[in-house]
N, C-alpha and C positions, 0 to 999 in steps of 0.2 A: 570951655573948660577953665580958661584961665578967671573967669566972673567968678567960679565957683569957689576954686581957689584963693580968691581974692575975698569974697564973704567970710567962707573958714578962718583965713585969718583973723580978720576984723575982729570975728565975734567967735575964738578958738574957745575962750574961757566957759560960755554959754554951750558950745557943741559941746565939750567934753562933761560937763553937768549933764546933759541929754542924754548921754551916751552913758555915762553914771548911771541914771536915774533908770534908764533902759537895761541895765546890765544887772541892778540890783532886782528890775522887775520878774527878770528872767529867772533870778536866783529863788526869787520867794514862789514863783509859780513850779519849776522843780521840785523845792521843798515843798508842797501843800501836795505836789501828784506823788510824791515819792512815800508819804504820810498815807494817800488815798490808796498808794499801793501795797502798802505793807499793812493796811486793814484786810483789804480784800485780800492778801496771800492770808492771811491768818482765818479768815471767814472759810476759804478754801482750803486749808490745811482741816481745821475742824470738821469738814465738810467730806475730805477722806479720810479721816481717822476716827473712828466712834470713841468711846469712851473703853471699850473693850481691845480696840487696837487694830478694828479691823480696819479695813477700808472700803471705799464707796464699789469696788472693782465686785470685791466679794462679796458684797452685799449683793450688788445690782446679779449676779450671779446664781445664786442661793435665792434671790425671789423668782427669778427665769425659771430655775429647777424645780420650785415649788409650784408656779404657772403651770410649768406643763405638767406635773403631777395630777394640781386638780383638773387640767382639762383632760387628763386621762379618766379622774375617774367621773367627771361628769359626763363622758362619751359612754361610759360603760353604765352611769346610772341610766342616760337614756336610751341604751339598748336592749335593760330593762324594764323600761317603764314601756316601751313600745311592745315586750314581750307579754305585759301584764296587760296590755290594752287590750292584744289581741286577743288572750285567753280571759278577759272578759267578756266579751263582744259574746263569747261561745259560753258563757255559763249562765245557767238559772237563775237569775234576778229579777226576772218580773214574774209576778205571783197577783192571780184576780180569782176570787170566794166569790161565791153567790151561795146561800143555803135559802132554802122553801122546800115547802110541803108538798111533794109529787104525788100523792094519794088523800084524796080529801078523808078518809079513815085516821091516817095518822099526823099526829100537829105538832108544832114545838120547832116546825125547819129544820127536822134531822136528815132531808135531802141536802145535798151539795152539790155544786161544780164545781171544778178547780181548777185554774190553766194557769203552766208553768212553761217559761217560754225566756229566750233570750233575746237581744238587742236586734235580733231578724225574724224577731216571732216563730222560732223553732223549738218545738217542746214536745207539750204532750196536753191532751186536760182527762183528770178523771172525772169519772162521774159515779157518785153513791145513789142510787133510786133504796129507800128505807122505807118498806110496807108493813105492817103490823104481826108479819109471819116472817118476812124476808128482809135481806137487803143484798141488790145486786150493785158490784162495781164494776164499771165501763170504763175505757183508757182509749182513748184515741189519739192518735200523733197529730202534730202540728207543723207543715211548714210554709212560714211565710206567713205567719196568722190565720191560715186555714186549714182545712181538714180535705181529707177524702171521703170521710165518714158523712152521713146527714148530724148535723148539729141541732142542739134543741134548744131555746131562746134562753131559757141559763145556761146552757154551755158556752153561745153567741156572748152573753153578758158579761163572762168571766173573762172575757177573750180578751173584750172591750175596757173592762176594769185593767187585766192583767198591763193592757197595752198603751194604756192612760198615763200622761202623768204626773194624773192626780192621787192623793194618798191612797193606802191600798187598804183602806176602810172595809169592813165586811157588809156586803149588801144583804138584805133580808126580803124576801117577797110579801 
């Protein structure tokens, strides 16, 4: 202890410069973090205070309230969009034509089939038979793409169109 002591003196002039040069280093790193802090409080003051005066509190609030708003109402769009699903599933949208000449007397393919049927092949298909004195119309039900009835190769056709899906063009015999 006493060496050390003994150095200190020798060379006090030189320690106390050190100790200067130390002391003012501290002082200017202070000041530079006290600068970088008082950017960042004013970054952060603007950061809760909008322009209107609100702050970040009520903001972040007022967008939570509007979140769950819209997730209300997109739980309810899609408890109707599953309602529309279903009551599609059950509606009349596939439609298959077939017309031809069921009587070589009469021409022009004023017979028809017609099958109208939904997304399980549940409908119906008419059929027009058009004779030169007469014309008879047939109805038979459809479920599951078939009949109980005997089918007759334009009825079959219409079936096949109606259940295709390809465009729903009018077939001609």
């Amino acid at each position: 202890m006493d060496s050390v002591l003994r150095i200190l003196a020798d060379h006090s002039a030189t320690a106390l410069l050190v100790l200067a040069l130390g002391y003012l280093g501290l002082l200017l790193a202070i000041y530079i973090l006290g600068r970088k802090m008082a950017a960042d409080h004013g970054k952060w003051r603007r950061l809760l205070d909008d322009t209107r005066g609100e702050n970040l509190e009520k903001l972040l609030y007022d967008h939570l309230r509007g979140q769950i708003t819209t997730q209300e109402r997109l739980d309810s769009l899609d408890s109707h969009v599953e309602e529309l699903q279903r009551k599609s599933m059950a509606s009349k949208q596939f439609v298959g034509l077939v017309r031809y000449d069921a009587f070589p007397e009469v021409g022009g393919n004023q017979s028809f089939a017609l099958a109208i049927c939904d997304e399980r092949g549940d409908g119906c298909i008419v059929t027009s038979l058009v004779g030169r004195n007469d014309c008879r119309v047939y109805c038979k039900p459809l479920a599951s793409g078939r009949s109980d009835r005997t089918l007759s190769q334009e009825e079959q056709r219409a079936i096949r169109e109606a259940r295709s899906d390809a465009p729903k063009a009018v077939v001609t015999q």
